[in-house]
C-alpha positions in Angstrom: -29.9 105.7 -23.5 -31.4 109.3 -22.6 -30.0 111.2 -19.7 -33.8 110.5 -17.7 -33.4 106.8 -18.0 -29.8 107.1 -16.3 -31.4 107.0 -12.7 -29.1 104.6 -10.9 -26.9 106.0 -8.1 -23.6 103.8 -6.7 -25.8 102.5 -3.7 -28.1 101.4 -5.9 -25.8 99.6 -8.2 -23.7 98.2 -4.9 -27.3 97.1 -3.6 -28.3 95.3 -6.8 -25.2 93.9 -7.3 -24.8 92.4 -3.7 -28.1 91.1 -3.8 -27.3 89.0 -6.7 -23.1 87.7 -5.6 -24.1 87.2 -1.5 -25.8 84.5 0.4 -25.2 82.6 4.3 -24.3 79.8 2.1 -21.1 81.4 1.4 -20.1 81.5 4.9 -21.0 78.5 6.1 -19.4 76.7 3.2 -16.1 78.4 3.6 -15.9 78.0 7.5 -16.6 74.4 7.1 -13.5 74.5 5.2 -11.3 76.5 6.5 -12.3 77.3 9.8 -12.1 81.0 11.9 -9.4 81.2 9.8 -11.1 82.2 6.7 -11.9 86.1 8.3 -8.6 86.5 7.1 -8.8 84.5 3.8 -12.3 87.1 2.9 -10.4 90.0 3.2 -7.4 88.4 0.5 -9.9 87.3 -2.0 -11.9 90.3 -1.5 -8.8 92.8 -2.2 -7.1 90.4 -4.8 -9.8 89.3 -6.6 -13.2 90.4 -6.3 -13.0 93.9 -6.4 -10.5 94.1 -10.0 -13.0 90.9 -11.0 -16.0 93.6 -10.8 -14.5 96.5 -12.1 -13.1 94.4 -14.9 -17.2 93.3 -15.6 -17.7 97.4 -15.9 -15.5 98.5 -18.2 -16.8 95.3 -20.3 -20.6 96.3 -20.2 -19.7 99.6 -21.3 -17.5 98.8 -24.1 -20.3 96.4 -25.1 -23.6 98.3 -23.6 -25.4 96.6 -26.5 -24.8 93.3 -25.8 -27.8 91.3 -24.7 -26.1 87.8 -24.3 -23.2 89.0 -22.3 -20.1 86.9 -21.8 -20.5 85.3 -24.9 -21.2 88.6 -26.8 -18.2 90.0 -25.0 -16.1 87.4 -26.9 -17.6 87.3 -29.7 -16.6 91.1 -30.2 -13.6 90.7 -28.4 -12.4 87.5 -31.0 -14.9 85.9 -32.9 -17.9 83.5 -33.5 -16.4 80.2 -32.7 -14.7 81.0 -29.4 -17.9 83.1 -28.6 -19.9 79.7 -28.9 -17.4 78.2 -26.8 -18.0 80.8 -24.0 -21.5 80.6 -24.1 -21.4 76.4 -24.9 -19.2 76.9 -21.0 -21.9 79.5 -19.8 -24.4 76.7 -19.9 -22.8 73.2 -19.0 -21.3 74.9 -16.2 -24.8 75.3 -14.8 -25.1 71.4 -14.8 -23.5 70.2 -11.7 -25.2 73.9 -10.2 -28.7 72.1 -11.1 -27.8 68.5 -10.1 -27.5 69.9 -6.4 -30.5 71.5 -6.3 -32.8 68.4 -5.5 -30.6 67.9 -2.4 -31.1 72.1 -1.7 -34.7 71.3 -1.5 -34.7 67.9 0.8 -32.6 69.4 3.4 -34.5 72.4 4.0 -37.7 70.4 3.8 -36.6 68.0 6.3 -35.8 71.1 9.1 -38.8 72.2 8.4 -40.8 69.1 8.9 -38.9 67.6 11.5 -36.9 70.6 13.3 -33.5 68.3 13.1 -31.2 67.5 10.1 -31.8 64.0 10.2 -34.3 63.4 7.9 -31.9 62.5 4.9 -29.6 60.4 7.5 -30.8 57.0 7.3 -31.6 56.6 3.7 -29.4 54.7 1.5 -27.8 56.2 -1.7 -29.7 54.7 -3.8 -32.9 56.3 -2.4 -31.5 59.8 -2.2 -30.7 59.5 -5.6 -33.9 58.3 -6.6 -35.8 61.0 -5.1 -33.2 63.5 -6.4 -34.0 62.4 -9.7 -37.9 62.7 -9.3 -38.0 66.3 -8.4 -35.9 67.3 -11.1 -37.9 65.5 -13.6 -40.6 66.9 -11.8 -39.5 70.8 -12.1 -37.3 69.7 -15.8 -41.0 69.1 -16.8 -42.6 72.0 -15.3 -40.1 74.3 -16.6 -41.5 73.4 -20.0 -45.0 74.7 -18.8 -43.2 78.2 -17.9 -43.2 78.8 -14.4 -43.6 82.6 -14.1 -45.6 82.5 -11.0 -42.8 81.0 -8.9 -40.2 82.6 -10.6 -42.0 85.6 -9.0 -42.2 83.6 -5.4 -38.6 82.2 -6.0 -37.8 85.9 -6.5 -39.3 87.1 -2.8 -37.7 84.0 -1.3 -34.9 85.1 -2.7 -35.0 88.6 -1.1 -36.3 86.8 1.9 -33.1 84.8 2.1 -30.9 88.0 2.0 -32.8 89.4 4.9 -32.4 86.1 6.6 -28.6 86.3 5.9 -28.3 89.9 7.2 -30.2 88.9 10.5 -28.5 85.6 11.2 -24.8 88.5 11.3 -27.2 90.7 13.5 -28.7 88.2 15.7 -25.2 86.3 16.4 -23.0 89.3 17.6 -25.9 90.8 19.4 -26.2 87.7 21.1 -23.4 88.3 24.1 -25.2 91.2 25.1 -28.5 89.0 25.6 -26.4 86.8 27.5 -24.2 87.9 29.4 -22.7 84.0 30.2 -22.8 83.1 26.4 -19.5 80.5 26.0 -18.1 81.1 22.3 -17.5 78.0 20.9 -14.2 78.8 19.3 -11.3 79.2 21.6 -9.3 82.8 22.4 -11.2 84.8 19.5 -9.6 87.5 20.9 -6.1 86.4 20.2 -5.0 87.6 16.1 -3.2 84.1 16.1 -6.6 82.0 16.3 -7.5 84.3 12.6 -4.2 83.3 10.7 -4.6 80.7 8.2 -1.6 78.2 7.5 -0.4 78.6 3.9 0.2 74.9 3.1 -0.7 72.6 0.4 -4.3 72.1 2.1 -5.3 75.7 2.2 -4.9 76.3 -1.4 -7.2 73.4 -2.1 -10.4 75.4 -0.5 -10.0 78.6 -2.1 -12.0 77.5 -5.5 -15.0 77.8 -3.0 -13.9 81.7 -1.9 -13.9 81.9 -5.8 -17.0 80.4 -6.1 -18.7 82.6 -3.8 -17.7 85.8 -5.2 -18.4 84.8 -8.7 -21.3 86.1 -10.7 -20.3 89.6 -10.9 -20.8 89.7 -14.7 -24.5 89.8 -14.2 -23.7 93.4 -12.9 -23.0 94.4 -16.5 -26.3 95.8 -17.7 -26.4 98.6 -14.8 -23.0 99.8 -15.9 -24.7 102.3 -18.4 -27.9 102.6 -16.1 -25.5 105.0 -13.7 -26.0 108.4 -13.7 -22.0 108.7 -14.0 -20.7 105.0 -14.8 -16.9 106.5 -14.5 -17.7 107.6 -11.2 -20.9 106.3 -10.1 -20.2 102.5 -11.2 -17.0 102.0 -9.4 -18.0 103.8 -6.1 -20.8 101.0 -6.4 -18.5 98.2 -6.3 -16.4 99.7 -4.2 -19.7 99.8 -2.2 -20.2 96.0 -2.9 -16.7 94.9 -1.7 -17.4 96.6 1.4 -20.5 94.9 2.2 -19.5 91.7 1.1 -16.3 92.1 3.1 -18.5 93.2 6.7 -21.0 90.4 6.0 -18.1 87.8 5.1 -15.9 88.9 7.9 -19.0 89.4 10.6 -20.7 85.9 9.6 -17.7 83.8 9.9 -16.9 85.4 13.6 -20.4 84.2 14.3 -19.7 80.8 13.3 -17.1 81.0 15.4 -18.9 82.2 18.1 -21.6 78.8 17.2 -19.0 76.1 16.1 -15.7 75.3 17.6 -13.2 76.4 14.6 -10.8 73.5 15.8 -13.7 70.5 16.1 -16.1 71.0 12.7 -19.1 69.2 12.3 -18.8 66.9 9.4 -22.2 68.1 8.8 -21.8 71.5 8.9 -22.3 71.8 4.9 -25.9 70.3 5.6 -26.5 71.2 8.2 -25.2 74.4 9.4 -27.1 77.2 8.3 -30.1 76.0 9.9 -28.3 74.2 13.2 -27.1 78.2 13.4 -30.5 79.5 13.1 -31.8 77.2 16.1 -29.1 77.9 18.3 -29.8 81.3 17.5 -34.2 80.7 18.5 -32.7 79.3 21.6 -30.5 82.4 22.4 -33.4 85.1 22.2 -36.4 82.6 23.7 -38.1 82.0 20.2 -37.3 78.3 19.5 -36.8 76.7 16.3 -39.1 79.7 14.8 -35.9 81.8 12.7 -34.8 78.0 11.7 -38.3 77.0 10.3 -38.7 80.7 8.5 -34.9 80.3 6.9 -35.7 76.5 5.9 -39.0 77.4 3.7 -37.4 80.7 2.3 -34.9 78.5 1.3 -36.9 75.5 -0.3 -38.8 78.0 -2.1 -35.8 80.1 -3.2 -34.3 76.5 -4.3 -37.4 75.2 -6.2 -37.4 78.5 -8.1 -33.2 78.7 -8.5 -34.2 75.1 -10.2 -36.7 75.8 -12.2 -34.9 78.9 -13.2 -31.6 77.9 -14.1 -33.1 74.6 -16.2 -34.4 77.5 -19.0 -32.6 80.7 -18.6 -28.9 79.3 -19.2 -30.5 77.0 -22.3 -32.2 80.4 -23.5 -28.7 82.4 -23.6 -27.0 79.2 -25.5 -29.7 78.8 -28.1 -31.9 81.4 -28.5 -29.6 83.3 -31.1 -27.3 80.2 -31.8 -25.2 79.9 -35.0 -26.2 77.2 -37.4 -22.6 76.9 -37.6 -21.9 75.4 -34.4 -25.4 74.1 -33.2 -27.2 71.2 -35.0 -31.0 71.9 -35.9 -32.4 69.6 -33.9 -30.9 71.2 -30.7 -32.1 74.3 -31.5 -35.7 72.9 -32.6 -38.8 74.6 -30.7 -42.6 73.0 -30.2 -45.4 75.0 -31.0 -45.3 76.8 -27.6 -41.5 78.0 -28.3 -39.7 75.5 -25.8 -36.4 74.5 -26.8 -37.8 70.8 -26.2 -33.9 68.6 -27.3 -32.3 71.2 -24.9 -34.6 70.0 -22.4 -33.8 66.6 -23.2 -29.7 67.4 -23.2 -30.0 68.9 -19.9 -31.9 66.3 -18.3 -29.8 63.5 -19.4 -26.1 64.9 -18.5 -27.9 66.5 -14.9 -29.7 62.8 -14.1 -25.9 61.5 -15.2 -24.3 63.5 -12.6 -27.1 62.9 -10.0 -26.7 59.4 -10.4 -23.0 58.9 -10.2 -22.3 59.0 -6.8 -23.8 55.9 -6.6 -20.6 54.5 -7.6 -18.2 56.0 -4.9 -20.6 58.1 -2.2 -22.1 56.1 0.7 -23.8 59.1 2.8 -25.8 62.0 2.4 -22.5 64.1 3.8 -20.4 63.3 1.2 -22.5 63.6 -1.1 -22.9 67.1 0.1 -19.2 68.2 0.5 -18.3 66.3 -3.1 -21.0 68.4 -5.0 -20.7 71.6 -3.4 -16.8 71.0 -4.1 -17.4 70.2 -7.7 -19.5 73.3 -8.0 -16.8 75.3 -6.9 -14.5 73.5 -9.9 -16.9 74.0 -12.5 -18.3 77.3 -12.4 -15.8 79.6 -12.3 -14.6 78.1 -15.6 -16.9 80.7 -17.2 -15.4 83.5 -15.4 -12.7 82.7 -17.3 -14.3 84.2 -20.5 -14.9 87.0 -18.7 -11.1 87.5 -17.7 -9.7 86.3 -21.5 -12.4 89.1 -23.4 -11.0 91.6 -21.0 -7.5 90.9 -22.1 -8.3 91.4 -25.5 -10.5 94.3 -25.3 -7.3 95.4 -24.0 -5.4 94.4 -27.0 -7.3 96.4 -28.9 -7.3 99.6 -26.9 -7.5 101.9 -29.9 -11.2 100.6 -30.4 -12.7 100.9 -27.3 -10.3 103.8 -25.4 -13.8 106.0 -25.6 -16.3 104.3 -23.7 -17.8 105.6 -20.8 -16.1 103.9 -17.7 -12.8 102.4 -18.0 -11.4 100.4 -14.9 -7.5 101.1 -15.7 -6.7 103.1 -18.5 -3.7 101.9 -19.5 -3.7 98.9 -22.0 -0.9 97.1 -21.0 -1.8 97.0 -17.1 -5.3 96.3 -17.4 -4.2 93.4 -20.0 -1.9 92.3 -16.7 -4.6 92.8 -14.3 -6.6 90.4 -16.7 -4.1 87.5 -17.1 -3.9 87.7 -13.2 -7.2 87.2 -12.9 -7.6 84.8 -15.2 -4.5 82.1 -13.8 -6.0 83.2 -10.3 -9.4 81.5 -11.5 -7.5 78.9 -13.3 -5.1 77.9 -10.3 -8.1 78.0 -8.2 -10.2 75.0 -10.0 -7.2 73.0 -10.8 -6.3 73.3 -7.0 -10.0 72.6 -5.8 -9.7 69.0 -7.4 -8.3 67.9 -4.9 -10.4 66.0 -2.6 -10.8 67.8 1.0 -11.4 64.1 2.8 -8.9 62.7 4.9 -7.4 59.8 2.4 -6.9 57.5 5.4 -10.5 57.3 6.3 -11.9 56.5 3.1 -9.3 56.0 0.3 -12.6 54.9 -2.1 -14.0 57.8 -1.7 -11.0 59.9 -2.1 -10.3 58.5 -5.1 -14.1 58.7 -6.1 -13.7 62.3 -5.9 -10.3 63.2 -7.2 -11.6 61.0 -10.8 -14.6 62.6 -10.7 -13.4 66.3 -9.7 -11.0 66.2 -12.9 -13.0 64.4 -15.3 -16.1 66.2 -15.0 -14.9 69.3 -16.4 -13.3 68.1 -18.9 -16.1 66.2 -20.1 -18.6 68.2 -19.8 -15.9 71.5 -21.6 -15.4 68.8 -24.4 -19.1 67.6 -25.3 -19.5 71.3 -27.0 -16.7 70.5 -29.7 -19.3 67.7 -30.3 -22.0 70.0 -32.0 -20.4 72.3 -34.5 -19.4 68.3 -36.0 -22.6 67.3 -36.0 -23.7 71.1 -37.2 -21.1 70.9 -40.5 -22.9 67.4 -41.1 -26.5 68.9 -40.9 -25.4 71.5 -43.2 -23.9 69.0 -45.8 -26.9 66.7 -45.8 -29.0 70.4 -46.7 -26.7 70.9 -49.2 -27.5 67.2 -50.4 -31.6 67.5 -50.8 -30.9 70.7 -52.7 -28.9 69.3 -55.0 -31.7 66.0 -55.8 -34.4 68.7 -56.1 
């Protein structure tokens, strides 16, 4: 890359980057959990975690500036083709649960929208929820075939739409005291550092694979590494950058949920419900009605319908567009005539409608359903961070190689391969911990038990259906081996 194309300053990079890891959704799912408490829960994920997570991601995209699959590339180089295939076979069936929720991330907003309350999904039964959840992914599992390039293009403005939205909902909240001067906060003595400090027990370490969840994704950061003017300067500065404004929006969102919901008496909707419950309290505040909650509920539809329709293709695209015929069966990696990886199509639909289905068996209400997917998310997904975390501890192993890249985040090899491993039994710790279910076992021991089955088995499942293909790969390769030998 020539010195012209280098264009990217820190901001920039910190700009990009927290465009892509931040959302209200992370607020609003973390203060259902954990309450006003979590302020202080931000700030120890933030300076533990996320910061050495994204400056690990930069010192792997420069190593491997070449590398257009990423994580799986990183391994590859890092240790070979058949874990590689295992990072990137993670790197996509991670992204199933993710796409199983999104038929419910399109209902809910559609319902505020249409009706201006969050009861549109409350007096269906399960059955019918998941009925309609399975019809709009079939819908958009079948457009996605078709290549939806003009609502990627919406999704990607709704998107930007929704970040806006997220920034204004933090402005909007603490500026509202000095609209009203008689504004009640609903929390109790938030100006007492007691209210903000969160009890350490067995509970509390069950909620933070959702902080880990939220602050995920940094690898996607990776290309701009070498896009920086400077990457050993400019690159961390920009994550610095990021941590900072992730920190002030994490931090200044979840005082104004405190200053909207009572951090000691937490709707059970809140998960649903809150973001957009927020957003009309908000209207009420400054005299403009339910208007801010019917803008954020149709940004977010749209960003939704597009996050869908995205994430069906552009996960499949990373797994088989340059797959090994080693570890990936022909027929999975067969194409029509218009290129679309149509048995891919066919995988994801059946283990997604599987998953969308199966709360049938142990879910009675649109709540739960909520709580136990957006907790599952927060089990599964940060497995592939993981592979991030283990190809940093080898790159590290084999300092000698890679000592002259362009930006290194610690430069000696035996700290940064420390730093690694702690990152990596963080993430670990964090998903094993995060299995167990957040519902009080008294009130619904079915349920409880629903979830903890379900929050263990579905990793594992889904982690062990990719040592199914390289079989059934060697067996496509014998039976080749056999028509050559008749002819």
């Amino acid at each position: 890359m020539n010195k012209s194309q280098k264009q990217l300053t820190w901001i920039m990079v910190g700009l990009i980057a927290f465009n892509m890891v931040w959302g209200l959704g992370n607020v609003v799912n973390n203060y259902a959990q954990q309450g006003i408490s979590v302020i202080v829960s931000w700030i120890l994920i933030l300076a533990i975690y996320f910061v050495p997570y994204a400056l690990i991601v930069g010192q792997l995209g420069s190593a491997f500036k070449e590398s257009g699959s990423g994580v799986s590339d990183w391994v590859e180089h890092t240790s070979g083709k058949r874990i590689a295939y295992f990072a990137a076979w993670t790197y996509w069936v991670v992204h199933i649960p993710y796409l199983a929720q999104k038929p419910q991330g399109v209902l809910i907003p559609l319902g505020w929208a249409l009706q201006g309350n969050g009861r549109f999904l409350d007096g269906l039964s399960m059955p019918v929820i998941v009925l309609l959840s399975l019809v709009i992914f079939a819908a958009f599992l079948y457009l996605s075939t078709k290549g939806l390039t003009t609502l990627k293009v919406i999704g990607g403005l709704a998107g930007s739409a929704m970040f806006i939205m997220s920034l204004l909902f933090i402005l909007l909240a603490v500026g509202a005291p000095m609209i009203k001067a008689d504004l009640q906060l609903a929390t109790p003595h938030m100006d007492q550092l007691s209210t903000y400090l969160p009890k350490f027990d067995f509970k509390y370490f069950t909620t933070i694979s959702l902080l880990v969840f939220a602050v995920g994704g940094a690898e996607k950061i990776s290309p701009y590494v070498n896009q920086t003017r400077n990457p050993a300067k400019e690159f961390p500065k920009g994550m610095i950058a990021l941590a900072v404004m992730v920190g002030i929006c994490a931090v200044l969102g979840s005082y104004a949920m405190g200053m909207l919901f009572d951090s000691q008496n937490i709707p059970q909707d809140l998960m649903r419900n809150g973001a957009y419950l927020a957003f009309q309290k908000l209207g009420n505040y400054y005299g403009l009605g339910n208007l801010l909650m019917i803008i954020y509920a149709l940004t977010n539809m749209v960003g939704q319908i597009a996050a869908l329709a995205f994430s069906i293709d552009a996960p499949l695209q990373i797994l088989l567009s340059n797959a090994d015929a080693q570890f990936i069966p022909a027929w999975l990696r067969k194409r029509n005539q218009k290129g679309v990886l149509v048995n891919g199509y066919i995988l994801t639909g059946i283990l997604v409608s599987f998953l969308i289905i199966l709360p049938i068996f142990g879910i009675q209400e649109i709540d739960g359903l909520v709580k136990w997917m957006t907790n599952l998310n927060s089990i599964v997904m940060p497995m592939r961070y993981l592979w991030v975390f283990f190809a940093y501890m080898l790159l590290n192993k084999a300092w000698k190689k890679y000592q002259n890249v362009e930006y290194k985040f610690i430069k000696n090899p035996k700290l940064g391969f420390l730093v690694g491993a702690w990152c990596f039994i963080f993430t670990a710790f964090a998903c094993i911990m995060g299995m167990v279910p957040k519902e009080d076992y008294a009130a619904n021991p079915a349920a409880w038990h629903f979830s903890l089955l379900t929050n263990i088995l579905t990793p594992i499942i889904l982690v062990a259906l990719g040592a199914i293909l390289p079989l059934l790969a060697k067996r496509d390769r014998k039976e080749k081996v056999a028509e050559q030998v008749k002819e």
